[in-house]
C-alpha positions as CSV (number, residue, x, y, z in Angstrom):
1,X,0.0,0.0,0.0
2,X,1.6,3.0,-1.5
3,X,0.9,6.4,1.2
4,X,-2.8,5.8,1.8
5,X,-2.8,6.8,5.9
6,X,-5.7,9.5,4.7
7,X,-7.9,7.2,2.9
8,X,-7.7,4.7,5.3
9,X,-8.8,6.9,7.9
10,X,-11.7,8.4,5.6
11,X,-12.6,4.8,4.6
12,X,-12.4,3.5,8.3
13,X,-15.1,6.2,9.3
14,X,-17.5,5.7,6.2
15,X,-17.6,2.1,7.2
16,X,-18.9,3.2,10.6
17,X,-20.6,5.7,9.7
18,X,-24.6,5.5,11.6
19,X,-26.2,8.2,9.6
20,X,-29.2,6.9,8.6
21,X,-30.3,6.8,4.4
22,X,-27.7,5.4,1.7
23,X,-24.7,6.2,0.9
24,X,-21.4,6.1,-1.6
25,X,-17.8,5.9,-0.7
26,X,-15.3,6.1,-3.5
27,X,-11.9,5.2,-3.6
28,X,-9.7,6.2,-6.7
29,X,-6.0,6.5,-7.7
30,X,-3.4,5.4,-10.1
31,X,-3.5,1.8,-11.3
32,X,-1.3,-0.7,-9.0
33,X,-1.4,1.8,-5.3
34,X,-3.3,-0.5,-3.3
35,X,-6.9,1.1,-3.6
36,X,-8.0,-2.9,-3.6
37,X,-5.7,-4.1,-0.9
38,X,-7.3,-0.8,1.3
39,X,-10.8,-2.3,0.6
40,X,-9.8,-5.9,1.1
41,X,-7.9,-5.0,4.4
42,X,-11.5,-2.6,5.5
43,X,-13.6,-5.4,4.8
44,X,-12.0,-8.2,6.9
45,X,-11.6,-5.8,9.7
46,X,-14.8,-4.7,9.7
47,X,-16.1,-8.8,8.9
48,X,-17.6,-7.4,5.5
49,X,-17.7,-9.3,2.6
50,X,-15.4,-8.5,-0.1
51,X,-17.3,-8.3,-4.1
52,X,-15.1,-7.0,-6.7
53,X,-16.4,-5.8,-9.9
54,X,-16.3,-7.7,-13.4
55,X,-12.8,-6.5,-14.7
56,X,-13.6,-5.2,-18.3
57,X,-10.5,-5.8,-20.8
58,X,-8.9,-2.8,-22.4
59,X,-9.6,-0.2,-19.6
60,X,-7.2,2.4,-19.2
């Protein structure tokens, strides 16, 4: 994981976030920084299953 301190932190408190309604977190970045090993490493701390999206071929 390539310098993601802030995101984890932003990540850590969407995840427990209580407000009530729906909501969207995003996480973006530069191919290969660790934006799936942040998610991965969110989801088994917080006991959340993991679903990654269909990986299209040819995307930049």
């Amino acid at each position: 994981m390539f310098d993601r301190d802030v995101e984890w932190s932003a990540l850590a408190g969407f995840a427990v976030d209580e407000r009530l309604g729906a909501t969207l977190g995003v996480v973006s970045g530069r191919r290969r920084q660790g934006k799936t090993f942040l998610l991965r490493a969110l989801c088994a701390t917080t006991g959340s299953p993991f679903s990654p999206s269909a990986r299209r071929s040819g995307a930049t």
